[in-house]
Structure formats: C-alpha cells, structure tokens
N, C-alpha and C positions, 0 to 999 in steps of 0.2 A: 264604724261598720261599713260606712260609703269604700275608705279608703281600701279596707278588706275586701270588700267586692270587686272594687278596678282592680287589688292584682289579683285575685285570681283568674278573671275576665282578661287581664294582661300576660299571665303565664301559660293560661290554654291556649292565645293566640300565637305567642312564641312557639310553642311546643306542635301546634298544627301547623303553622308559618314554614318553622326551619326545620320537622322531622320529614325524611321522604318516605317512614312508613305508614303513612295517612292513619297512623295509630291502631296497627296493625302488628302483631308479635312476628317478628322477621329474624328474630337471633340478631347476636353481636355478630358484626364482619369483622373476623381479620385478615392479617395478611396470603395473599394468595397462597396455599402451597405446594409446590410442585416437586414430586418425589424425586432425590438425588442419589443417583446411584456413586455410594462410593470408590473413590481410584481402586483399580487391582481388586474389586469384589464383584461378584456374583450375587444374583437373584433365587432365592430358594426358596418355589413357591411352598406354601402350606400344606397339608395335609396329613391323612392316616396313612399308617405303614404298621407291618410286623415286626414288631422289634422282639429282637431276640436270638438263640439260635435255630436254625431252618434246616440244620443237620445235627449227625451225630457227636455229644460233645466227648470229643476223644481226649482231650485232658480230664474228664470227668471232673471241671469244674461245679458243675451246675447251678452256676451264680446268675443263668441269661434265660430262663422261659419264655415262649415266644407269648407276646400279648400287644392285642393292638391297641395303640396310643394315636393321637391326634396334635401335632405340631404346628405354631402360629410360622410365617412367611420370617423371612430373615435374609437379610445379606452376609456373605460367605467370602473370606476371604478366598482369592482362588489357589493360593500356595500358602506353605508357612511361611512362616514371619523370617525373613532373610537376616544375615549377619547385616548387612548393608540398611535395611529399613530399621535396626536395632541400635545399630550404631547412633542413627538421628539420635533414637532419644537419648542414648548417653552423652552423644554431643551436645544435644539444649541442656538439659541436666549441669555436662560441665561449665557452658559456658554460663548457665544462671550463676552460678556458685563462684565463676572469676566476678564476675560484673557485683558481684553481692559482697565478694573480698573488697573489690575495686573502693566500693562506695563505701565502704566499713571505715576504713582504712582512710579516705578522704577527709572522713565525716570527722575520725579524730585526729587528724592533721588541721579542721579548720579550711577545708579546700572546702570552696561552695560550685555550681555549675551555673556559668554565665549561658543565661536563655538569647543573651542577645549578641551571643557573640555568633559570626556566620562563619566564621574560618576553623572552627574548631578540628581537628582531625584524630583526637587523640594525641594529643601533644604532650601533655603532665597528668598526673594520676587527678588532678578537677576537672577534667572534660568527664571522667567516669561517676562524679557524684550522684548523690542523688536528686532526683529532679521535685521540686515542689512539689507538694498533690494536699491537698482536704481533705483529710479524710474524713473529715466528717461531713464530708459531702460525696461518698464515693456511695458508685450503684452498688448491688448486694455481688454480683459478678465479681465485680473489680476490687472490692474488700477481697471476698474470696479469694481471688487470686495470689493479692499480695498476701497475704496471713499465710497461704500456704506454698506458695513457689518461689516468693523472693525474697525467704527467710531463711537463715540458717539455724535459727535457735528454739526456744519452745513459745507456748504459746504470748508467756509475757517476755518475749524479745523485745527490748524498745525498737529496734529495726523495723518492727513487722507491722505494715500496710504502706512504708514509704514506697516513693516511685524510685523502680531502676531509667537509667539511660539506655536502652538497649539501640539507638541511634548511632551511638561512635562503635565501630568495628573494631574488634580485641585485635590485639597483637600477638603471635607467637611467635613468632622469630625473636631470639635473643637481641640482636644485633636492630630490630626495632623499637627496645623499650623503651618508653620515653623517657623515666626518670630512675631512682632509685629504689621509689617507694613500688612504683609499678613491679620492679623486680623484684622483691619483697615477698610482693602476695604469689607472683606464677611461681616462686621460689616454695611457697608452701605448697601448691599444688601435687610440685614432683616429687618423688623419693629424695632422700638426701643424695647428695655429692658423695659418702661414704658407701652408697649402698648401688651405686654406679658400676658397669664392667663393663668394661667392650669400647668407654666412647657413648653407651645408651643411658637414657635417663627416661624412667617413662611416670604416667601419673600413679598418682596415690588411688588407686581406687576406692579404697575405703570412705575417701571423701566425697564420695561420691553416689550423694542419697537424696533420692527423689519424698519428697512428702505430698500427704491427699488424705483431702475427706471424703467418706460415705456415709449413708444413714443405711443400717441397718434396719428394711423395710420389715423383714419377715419377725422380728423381737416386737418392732416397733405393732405392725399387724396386732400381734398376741397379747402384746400386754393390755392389760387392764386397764392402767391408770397412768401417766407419766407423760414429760414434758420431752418436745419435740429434740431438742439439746441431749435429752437422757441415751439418743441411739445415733447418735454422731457419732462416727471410729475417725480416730486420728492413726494415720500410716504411716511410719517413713521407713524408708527399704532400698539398702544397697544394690544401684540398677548393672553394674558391670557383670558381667554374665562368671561365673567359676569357671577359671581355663584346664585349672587343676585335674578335671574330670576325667580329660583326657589319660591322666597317670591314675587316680586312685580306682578308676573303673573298671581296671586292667591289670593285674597284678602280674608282675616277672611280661613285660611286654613293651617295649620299645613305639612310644608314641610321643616322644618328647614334639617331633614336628608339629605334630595336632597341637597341641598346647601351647607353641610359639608364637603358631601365623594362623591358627583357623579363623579366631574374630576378630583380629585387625586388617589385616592382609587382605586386600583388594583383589588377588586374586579367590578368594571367599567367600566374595562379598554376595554374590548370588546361592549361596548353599546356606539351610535354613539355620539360623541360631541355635546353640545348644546352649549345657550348663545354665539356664533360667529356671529359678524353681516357681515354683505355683502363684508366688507369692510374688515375686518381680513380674509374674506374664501378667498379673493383676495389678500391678504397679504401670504395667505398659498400656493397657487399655485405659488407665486413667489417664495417663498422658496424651493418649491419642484423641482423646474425648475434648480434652482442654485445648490440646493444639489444632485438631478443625474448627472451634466452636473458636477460639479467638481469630482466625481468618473472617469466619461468618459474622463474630459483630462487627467486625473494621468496617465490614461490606451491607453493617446492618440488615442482615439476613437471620429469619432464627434460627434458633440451635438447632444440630440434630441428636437425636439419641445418641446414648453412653455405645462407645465401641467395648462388647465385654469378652468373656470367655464363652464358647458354646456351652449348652449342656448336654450329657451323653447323648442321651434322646433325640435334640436335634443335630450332634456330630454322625449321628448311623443315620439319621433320616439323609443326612446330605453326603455322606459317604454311598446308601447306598444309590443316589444317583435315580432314582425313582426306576429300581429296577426290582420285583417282589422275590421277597425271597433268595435274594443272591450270597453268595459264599463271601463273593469280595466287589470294590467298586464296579467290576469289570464282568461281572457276572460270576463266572468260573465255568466247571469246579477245579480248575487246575490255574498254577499260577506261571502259565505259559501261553503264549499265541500258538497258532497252526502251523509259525513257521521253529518253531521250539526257541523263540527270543522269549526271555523272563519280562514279566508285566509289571514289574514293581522291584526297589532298592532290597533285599533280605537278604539273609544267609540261606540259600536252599541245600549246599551241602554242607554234610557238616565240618568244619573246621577249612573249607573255602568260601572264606567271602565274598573272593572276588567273581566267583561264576555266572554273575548278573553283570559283568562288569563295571563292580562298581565295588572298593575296600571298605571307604566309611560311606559318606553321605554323598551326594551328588545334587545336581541345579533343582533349587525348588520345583521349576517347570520343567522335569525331565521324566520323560516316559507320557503315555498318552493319559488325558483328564476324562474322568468317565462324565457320564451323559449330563451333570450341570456343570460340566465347565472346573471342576476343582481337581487339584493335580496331590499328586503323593497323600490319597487319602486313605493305603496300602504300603507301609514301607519309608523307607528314606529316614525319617524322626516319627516315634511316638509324639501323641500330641496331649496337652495338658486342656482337661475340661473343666468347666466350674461345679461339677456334680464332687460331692463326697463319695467315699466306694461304699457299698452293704451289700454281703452277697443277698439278701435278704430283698433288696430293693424295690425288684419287680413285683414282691407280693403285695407290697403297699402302696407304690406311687398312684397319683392321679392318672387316668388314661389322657388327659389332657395337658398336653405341656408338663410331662412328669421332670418330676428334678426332686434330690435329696440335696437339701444344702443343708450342711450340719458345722457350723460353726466351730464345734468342738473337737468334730472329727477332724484329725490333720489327713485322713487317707483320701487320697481325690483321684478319679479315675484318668485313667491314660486308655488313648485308644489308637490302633491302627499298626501297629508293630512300629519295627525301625528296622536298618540297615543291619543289626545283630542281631537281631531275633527270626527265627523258624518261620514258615508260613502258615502254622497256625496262630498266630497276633496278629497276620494281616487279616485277619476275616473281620469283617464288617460289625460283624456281635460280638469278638470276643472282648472283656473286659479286663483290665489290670490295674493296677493303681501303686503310686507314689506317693511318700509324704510330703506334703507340706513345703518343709524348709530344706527341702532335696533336689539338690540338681545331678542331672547325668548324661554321659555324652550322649546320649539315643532318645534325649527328651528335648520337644524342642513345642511351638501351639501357634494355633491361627485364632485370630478372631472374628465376632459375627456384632453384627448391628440389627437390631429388630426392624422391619418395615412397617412404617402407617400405614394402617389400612387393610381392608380384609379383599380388595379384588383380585389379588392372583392365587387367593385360599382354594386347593381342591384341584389340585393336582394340575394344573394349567403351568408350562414352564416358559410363557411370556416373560422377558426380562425386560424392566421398566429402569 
C-alpha cells in the first residue's frame, strides 16, 4: 500500500514537475502552420454567388436555373494545365518504369547495389539495383508509395515495396549504355526496329501507366457497415495523352501537323494539353499530390492537401471572377473589347477560326485574366470538372458546396467552351459534358487545391 502511494505521489510530481500546462486543458500543439500558396495558383476566396444562367437560354438547354449556392476558399490554377507541365508527369512515370525495368532485370541477373561504393556513376546495370529497405519497418507513406509507384505488376508482385535507386542518373543516349543488359530494358521501352521510319524510334506509350490509390469517402460515408479496406479503388491509367484526336475529331480535314509535334514539341510546350480524358486529368492530380508531398517530407514539412479536379460550382464561382451575374469572365455581354479585338480563343464566325487570331489553341496565359487572376476561363480548351453532368442537377444539389459525384455516371461536365466552339460555351453558366474515357482536341483542365482555413471566406480577395 506504502509503495502504491509513493508512486502515485511520485507520478503527480512528474506530471506537475515536467508539464508547462500547470494542468490546465491547453490542446495538443503541433507543428506551426503557415498557409503555402502553391506555384502558378491563385487564391479563390469563398463565398455565395448566382450560379446559373443570368440570361436568356438561347440553346433552350435548360439544364442551368439560377440558384444561389455557397463555396468553400480554394486555390486555382491560374492557366490550364500546359503540354510542358504534362510532360513532367509523363516523364517521372517513364523514368519510374526504366528504373523498375533497371532493377527487375538486376535482380534476376544476381546484380546486388554496392552502398559503399562512392564512384558509382552508372556504370553496369548494378548500380541501377535495388536498394535494401525493411519493409517491415517502413512508415505507412513509404509502404504506400512503393506498393503503388515503384511497381509494375499487381498487388502480389514480389517487386512491390522494394526500394528503387533513384540516385544514379538514366541514360539515354545509345552511345551511353553501359552494358548490354542496360540495352535490353530501354530496348523494350521503344517500338520495335521494324516499326521505325524516317531514322525515328519513339517510346511505347502503352507502357506507360501510372498506378494510385483513393478511398472512396462518399460509399464509404453511406454505408452502413464495412471495413476501411472495403472503399480503397485501386487506378492504373495510361498517362500519355491521345495524339490521334487531332485526326479522328475532324473528319476529311488535314491536321496531320497537330498530331505530330503538339505534345512533344517544345515549341508547344506553353499551349494547354489536350487529348486527356477525365480519367488521366484524375490520374494527374494524383501525381501532383504525391510529388509535392514527397518534397515536403524530405524537408519534414506536412502534407498539403490532394491537388484535385474543381467542381462545377466552384469552376463558375472562379470563372466568374467575383463579378454577379456576368455573361462571361470578363463581364460581357459581348465577346469583344471597345476597340472590336476578341476577348477570348473561339470560333466567332462561322467556318473562320482564325478571326480571333488564333486556328487551334494558343499560350495558356494569352488574352487578359479576369478579376482573380485566372486566364482562358472563356475559350482556348474546354476544361474537365470532377462533377458528373444531370440536367436535373441544380434542382437537387446542396446550396453549399454543391457537387454530383456519381460514380456510375461516365458523363462529367466540361466547361468554358474551346477554341472550336461558338460564344455560347464560353459563358460562364453554360454546361456540357464528356464521357469518361474520352479524349478530344478541345478538352484540355486545371486543377484546385482546397485552403485551410475559413479567413478569406466572404468575399474578401486577399491572396495569402
């Protein structure tokens, strides 16, 4: 009994001693944190707006009733998503998938990776091995990762949670290979030698598929009963964009150039991505999520939120640029300035495209950015939302952060016209929608990132 009384007499001492909140309910502290505005995004503070249409709908769709809704703060990309900012991810994509060849291929040659060697430069296909790791000592991140990005196969891949070497620098240059085996693997990469013309050899794109996990929150929400594992989707999705678009979009019309050099060609590189279907712009926001977020632990920083798709809702609230009731970003009702230059990439007449001067698309940041800062939110590319289409929509959504996510539905809306369509798709309310597993040259999407925090809610456009 004695010895029960000195410790508790000894744990309360401890506990007054070493706590500094004189035992007092103070919350857990953690790390400071300081909101980070991400590169190339805009601040889109919160608030209510008329969503809808504010004129007469002369398509007589009448899929758009004006009703007012209330949207949480969000950062905005301020242009779409360029060939050049696309390319990254097809290039991390490829180069996991050499490095995962690399180390395959080691592994059953018997090639191990000397940790202590200091001169290594890539020299023989064992500098590309793979590197030790525990896994059964790896954080729940670092499992994650490997399981799903430095794998090629399914989920009982014996490959899957080892460590790549992403330290030695790939080779492409022929004339750099270091061995044979090395030639081997970039040997599968490209088309065959038989399937060659010109002297060109380019990659296989079909090999080229990014994998990712989500949980399916809103299943998960609903159901009744069921384990966390039960609403995990497993992805995996050919990220190289359909060049083809260019030809099958256009019937009896000479566009072979689009479809050669638009997404490789550096001169391109600033005009936004097409051919991405709904399903790769959601493959790319997962990437983008992973690839901040592994900067951020190197630098032991925490995560930021998932980089995702907008949803309608919020693509009109920040299309219309906190302007009530506008036609288009830019107010309207015409889709000309005072000096008669066109305000946005579209066909205004019919059968010249070029009258805006401009055939297909043009630079992400071309023409003026209405009042938050975001540019071609009228023209240039339609953009891909994470909303399902239902003409029906607005009779049902929440006034608060409305969105139809319907899983089943492959129809997803598109907004803002493109570079071939009339100036009615650029208005601000008009809605259209895509399926799914469809790509087309006039579809192209930006993404948003949610803001912590409610202080710039309410119509305040302080960008933090």
């Amino acid at each position: 009994m004695k010895k029960f009384i000195l410790l508790a007499v000894l744990v309360t001492f401890l506990y007054s001693c070493g706590s500094k909140d004189n035992g007092q309910l103070v919350g857990v502290k953690g790390k400071p944190w300081h909101p980070e505005k991400p590169y190339g995004m805009t601040l889109i503070p919160g608030g209510a707006f008329i969503m809808g249409k504010s004129d007469d709908d002369l398509a007589n769709v009448q899929d758009a009733p004006t009703k007012t809704v209330t949207v949480r703060s969000f950062y905005m990309d301020e242009t779409e998503i360029s060939n050049s900012e696309y390319r990254q991810f097809v290039h991390w994509v490829r180069d996991s998938i050499v490095r995962m060849r690399l180390a395959i291929t080691a592994d059953e040659l018997g090639q191990k990776n000397d940790p202590k060697s200091k001169s290594k430069k890539g020299g023989s296909i064992a500098d590309y091995a793979f590197l030790d790791a525990d896994t059964t000592n790896m954080s729940v991140y670092d499992k994650y990762m490997y399981d799903n990005y430095y794998s090629l196969g399914t989920a009982d891949d014996p490959y899957a949670g080892r460590k790549l070497n992403n330290k030695i620098p790939l080779k492409w240059k022929t004339s750099e290979y270091p061995d044979a085996y090395y030639t081997e693997v970039m040997d599968s990469m490209y088309t065959p030698i038989e399937e060659a013309y010109n002297g060109l050899r380019t990659l296989r794109v079909e090999n080229l598929k990014f994998r990712y996990s989500w949980m399916d929150i809103q299943a998960a929400a609903k159901a009744k009963v069921g384990k966390r594992k039960e609403f995990i989707r497993q992805e995996e999705v050919a990220v190289y964009p359909d060049t083809t678009v260019w030809i099958k979009d256009f019937a009896y019309s000479y566009n072979e150039p689009m479809h050669n050099d638009y997404f490789w060609h550096q001169a391109y590189g600033d005009y936004p991505v097409v051919g991405v279907s709904w399903k790769q712009a959601k493959a790319f926001c997962a990437w983008r999520t992973l690839y901040h977020n592994i900067a951020r632990k190197e630098r032991r920083q925490d995560f930021v939120n998932q980089y995702r798709l907008p949803t309608e809702a919020e693509w009109e609230y920040a299309a219309r640029g906190g302007l009530e009731s506008g036609t288009y970003p830019w107010g309207g009702p015409y889709a000309k300035n005072d000096r008669s230059c066109y305000l946005a990439n579209f066909k205004p007449v019919r059968g010249d495209y070029a009258a805006d001067d401009a055939l297909y698309t043009v630079e992400v940041d071309a023409y003026e950015a209405n009042d938050y800062g975001l540019y071609n939110m009228a023209g240039n590319v339609a953009e891909w939302t994470d909303s399902s289409y239902d003409p029906t929509a607005y009779d049902f959504v929440s006034t608060m952060n409305p969105n139809v996510s319907d899983q089943k539905n492959m129809r997803k809306v598109t907004r803002g016209g493109s570079w071939k369509d009339v100036s009615y798709y650029l208005q601000v309310s008009t809605r259209d929608f895509e399926y799914a597993d469809s790509a087309r040259s006039y579809i192209g999407f930006r993404t948003i990132q949610d803001y912590m925090g409610t202080d710039v809610t309410g119509g305040s456009k302080s960008v933090r």
